[in-house]
N, C-alpha and C positions, 0 to 999 in steps of 0.2 A: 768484378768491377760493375759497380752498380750504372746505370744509362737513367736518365731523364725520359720516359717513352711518350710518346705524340699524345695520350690524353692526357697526360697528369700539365704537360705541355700548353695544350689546348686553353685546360683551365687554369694556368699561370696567365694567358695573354688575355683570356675574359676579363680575371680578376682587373689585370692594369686596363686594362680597356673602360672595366666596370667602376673601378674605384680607388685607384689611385690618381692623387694630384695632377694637375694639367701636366704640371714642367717633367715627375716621372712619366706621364705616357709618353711626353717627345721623346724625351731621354730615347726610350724602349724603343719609338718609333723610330729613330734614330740608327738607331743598334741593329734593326732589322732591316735598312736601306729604304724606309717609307716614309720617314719622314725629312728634316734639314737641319741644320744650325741655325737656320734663322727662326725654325719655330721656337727651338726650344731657349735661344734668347729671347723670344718676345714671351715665352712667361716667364721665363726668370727676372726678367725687366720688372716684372709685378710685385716680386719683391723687394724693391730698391725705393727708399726712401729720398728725398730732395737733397738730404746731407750726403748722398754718395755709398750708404750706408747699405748693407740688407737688413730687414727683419721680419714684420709679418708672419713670425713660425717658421721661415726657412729650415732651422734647424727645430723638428715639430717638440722638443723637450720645452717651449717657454712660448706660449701663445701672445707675444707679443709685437706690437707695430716696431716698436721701437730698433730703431740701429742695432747692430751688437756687431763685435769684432769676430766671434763666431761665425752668426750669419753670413759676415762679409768673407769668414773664409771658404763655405760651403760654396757659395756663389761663386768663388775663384776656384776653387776645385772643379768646379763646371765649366768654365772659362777655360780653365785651363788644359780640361779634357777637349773643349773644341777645338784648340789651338787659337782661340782668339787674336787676331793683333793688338796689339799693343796699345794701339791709339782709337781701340775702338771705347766708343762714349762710356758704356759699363766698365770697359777696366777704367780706363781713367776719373771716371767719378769715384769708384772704389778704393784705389788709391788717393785719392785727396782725403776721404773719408779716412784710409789707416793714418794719413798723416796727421788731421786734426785731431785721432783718437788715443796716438800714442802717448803715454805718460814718461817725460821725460825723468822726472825724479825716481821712479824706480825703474825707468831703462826697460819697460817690457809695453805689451798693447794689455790693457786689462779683457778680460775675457766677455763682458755681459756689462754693460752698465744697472745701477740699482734700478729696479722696477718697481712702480706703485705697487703698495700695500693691496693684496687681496688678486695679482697676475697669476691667469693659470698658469700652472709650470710644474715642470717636477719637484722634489723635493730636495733636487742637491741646485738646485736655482734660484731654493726660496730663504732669503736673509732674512735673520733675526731681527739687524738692525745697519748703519753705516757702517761699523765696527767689525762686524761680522763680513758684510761686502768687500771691505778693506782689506779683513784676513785671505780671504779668496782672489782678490786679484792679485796681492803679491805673492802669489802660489803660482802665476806663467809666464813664469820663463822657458818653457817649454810650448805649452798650451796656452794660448796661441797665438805665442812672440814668436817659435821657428818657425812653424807656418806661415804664418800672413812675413817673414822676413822672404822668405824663398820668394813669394808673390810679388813683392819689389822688386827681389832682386831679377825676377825674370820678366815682368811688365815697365819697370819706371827708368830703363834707359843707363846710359853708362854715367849721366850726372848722378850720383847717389846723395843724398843729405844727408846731413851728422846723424839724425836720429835712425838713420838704418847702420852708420857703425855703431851707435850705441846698442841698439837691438841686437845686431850680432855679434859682440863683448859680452852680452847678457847669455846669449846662447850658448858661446863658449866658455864662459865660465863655470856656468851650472854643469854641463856636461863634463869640466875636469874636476868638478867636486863633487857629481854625484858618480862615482863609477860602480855601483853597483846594480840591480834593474831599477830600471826606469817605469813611471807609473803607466799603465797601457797607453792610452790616450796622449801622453809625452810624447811617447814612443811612438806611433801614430804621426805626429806633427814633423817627427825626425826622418821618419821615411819620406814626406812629402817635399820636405826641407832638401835631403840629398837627393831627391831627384829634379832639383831646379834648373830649369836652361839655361849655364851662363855662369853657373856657381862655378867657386874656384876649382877643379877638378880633385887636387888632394883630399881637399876638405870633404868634397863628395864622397870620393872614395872612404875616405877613415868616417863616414857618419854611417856609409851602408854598412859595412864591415861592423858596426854596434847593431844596427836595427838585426843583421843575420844572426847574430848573435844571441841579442836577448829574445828575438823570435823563434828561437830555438828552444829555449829557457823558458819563456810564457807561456807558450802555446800549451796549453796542457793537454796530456798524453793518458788520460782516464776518460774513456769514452762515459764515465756516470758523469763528468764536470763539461761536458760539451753541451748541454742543455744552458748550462744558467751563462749568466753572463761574464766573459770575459773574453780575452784576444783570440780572434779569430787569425787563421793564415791571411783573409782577405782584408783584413784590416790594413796589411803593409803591402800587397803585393797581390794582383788578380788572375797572372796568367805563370803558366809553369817556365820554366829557368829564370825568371826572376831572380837575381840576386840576395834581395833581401828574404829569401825563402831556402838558401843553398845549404842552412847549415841542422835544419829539421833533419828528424829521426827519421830512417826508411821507412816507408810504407802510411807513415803518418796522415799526408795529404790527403791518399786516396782513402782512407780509414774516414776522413773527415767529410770529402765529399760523398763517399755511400752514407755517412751520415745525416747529411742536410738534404740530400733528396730524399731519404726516408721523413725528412723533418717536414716539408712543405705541407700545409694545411690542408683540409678537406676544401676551402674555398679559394685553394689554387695558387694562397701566399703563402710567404713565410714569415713568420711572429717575431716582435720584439721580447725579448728574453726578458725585459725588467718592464715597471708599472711605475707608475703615481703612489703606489703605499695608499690608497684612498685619498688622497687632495683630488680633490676638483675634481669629482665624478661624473660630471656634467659634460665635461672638456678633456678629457681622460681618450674616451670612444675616437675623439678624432685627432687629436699626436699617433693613437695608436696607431687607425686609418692610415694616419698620413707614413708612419713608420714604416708599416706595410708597404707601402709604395717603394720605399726608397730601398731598403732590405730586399722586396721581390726582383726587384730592376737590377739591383747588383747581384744576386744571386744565379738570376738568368746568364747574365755576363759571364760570370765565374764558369758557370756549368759549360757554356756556349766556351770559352777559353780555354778551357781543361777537356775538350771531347766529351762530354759529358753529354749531350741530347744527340737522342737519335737523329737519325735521319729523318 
C-alpha cells in the first residue's frame, strides 16, 4: 500500500499555498484546522452575483460572470460541506436565484444559461446556436435538476413550492425510464441528491443502492483507463464505508489510490485529465490553474480519509 510521504506532501501544500484559488486554499486551510468557515465563505461570496446566482468561473470549464445553475450548485456543495444554516444570506440568496432560474415548462433547472458569442469555455459549453443551447438544457433532469433539488430540499424549509414537486416528478421519472447506467455526471448529481438532510429516507435509501451499483459498473477496473477521464470512486463518495462505494470489486480502491499518488505532478498537483481541444489558448492555462486547485484539495482530502499520508 502505497503512503503519501512528507515531501511529495510538502509540495502539494506549496502548490495550494502557491497557486491555487483563494476559496481552494481556505477550503485546505480549512481541512488542516488553520483556517474557519468564515474565511472560506468570504471568498466564495466573491462568487456570487446580485441575482443570487454564482458565476465568475466557479466551476473554471466556462470563464464567465454570468449566473449558472452549475455554479450555484458548486457553491452549495460548499455550503453544504460547511454545514451552513439555513438562513444564512448565501444560502438564501442562492435559493431565490434556483427559484427564478427554474424552467417550469420542462420541469428541470437548465444547466448554463446561453453565453455571448466568443466566452472562454470548453467545448462541451460552446453552442452552435439557441437551438443547440435548447438541445442541451433539456438533457438535466439529472444534471442539475437532482442536485440543486436536494439543496432545496435541505436549505428552503418544510414550505416547499410547486416547482420543487415538479422538479422532483422530473427526477423521478427519468430514473424509472432510464434504468440502465446513468451518464457519470447524472450519476454524480444522484449521489449528492441521496445524501440530503431531510430527504424522504426510502427514497434515500433506493437512490444510494443505484449510485452503489452503477459505481460499481463505471468505475473502470483497467489500470490503462484510469488516466483519461472518466468516474472516479471520489466522484460519489470520499472516505472508505461509504455506502455508495460498497458494491466495488476487492482491492480496486487501494489499486486506485496507489494510483493517484503515483499520479500527483512534479509541481506538487494533480492535473485535469481533459483540455480545451485548443479553444481559447489564452484562457485555457488558468481553468487549468484553477482545476488544479480544486482536484489537488480534494485529492488531499481523499488521501488524508483513506490513511493514505504519513505521519
Amino acid at each position: 500500500m502505497k503512503m503519501l510521504c512528507p515531501e511529495r506532501l510538502d509540495a502539494a501544500v506549496i502548490f495550494m499555498q502557491e497557486n491555487a484559488r483563494p476559496l481552494e486554499r481556505e477550503l485546505f486551510r480549512l481541512e488542516q484546522s488553520k483556517g474557519s468557515a468564515e474565511d472560506v465563505l468570504r471568498e466564495l461570496a466573491a462568487y456570487q452575483n446580485d441575482d443570487g446566482g454564482y458565476g465568475h468561473g466557479l466551476e473554471p470549464d466556462a470563464r464567465s460572470a454570468l449566473s449558472s445553475v452549475l455554479d450555484t450548485t458548486c457553491a452549495l456543495q460548499v455550503l453544504r460541506r460547511l454545514k451552513t444554516a439555513p438562513d444564512h444570506p448565501q444560502v438564501q440568496q442562492a435559493l431565490e436565484y434556483l427559484e427564478s432560474a427554474f424552467d417550469s415548462e420542462l420541469g428541470l433547472w437548465p444547466i448554463r444559461p446561453m453565453m455571448p458569442a466568443g466566452t472562454p469555455a470548453a467545448p462541451w459549453w460552446t453552442y452552435r446556436d439557441s437551438e443547440h443551447w435548447a438541445e442541451k438544457v433539456a438533457e438535466g433532469a439529472l444534471n442539475p435538476t437532482a442536485e440543486a433539488l436536494g439543496y432545496w430540499i435541505e436549505f428552503g424549509g418544510d414550505a416547499q413550492p410547486p416547482f420543487i414537486e415538479q422538479a422532483e416528478s422530473t427526477v423521478r421519472a427519468y430514473l424509472g425510464q432510464h434504468r440502465n447506467a446513468l451518464e457519470m455526471h447524472d450519476l454524480m448529481c444522484v449521489a449528492r441528491l441521496a445524501r440530503t438532510p431531510g430527504l424522504e429516507p426510502e427514497w434515500a435509501a433506493e437512490l444510494m443502492e443505484r449510485v452503489a451499483r452503477e459505481t460499481a459498473t463505471q468505475v473502470p477496473t483497467d489500470p490503462a483507463q484510469w488516466t483519461a477521464y472518466g468516474l472516479r470512486p471520489w466522484g460519489v463518495a470520499e472516505a472508505p464505508g461509504d455506502p455508495a462505494l460498497a458494491e466495488l470489486p476487492s482491492g480496486l480502491l487501494d489499486a486506485m489510490l496507489d494510483h493517484d499518488i503515483d499520479g500527483q505532478g512534479t509541481d506538487g498537483a494533480w492535473a485535469p485529465s481533459w483540455d480545451w481541444h485548443g479553444l481559447h489558448t489564452d484562457e485555457w492555462p488558468h481553468a487549468a490553474r484553477a482545476a488544479k486547485g480544486l482536484l489537488t484539495e480534494q485529492m488531499l482530502r481523499v488521501l488524508r480519509n483513506f490513511g493514505r499520508i504519513e505521519a
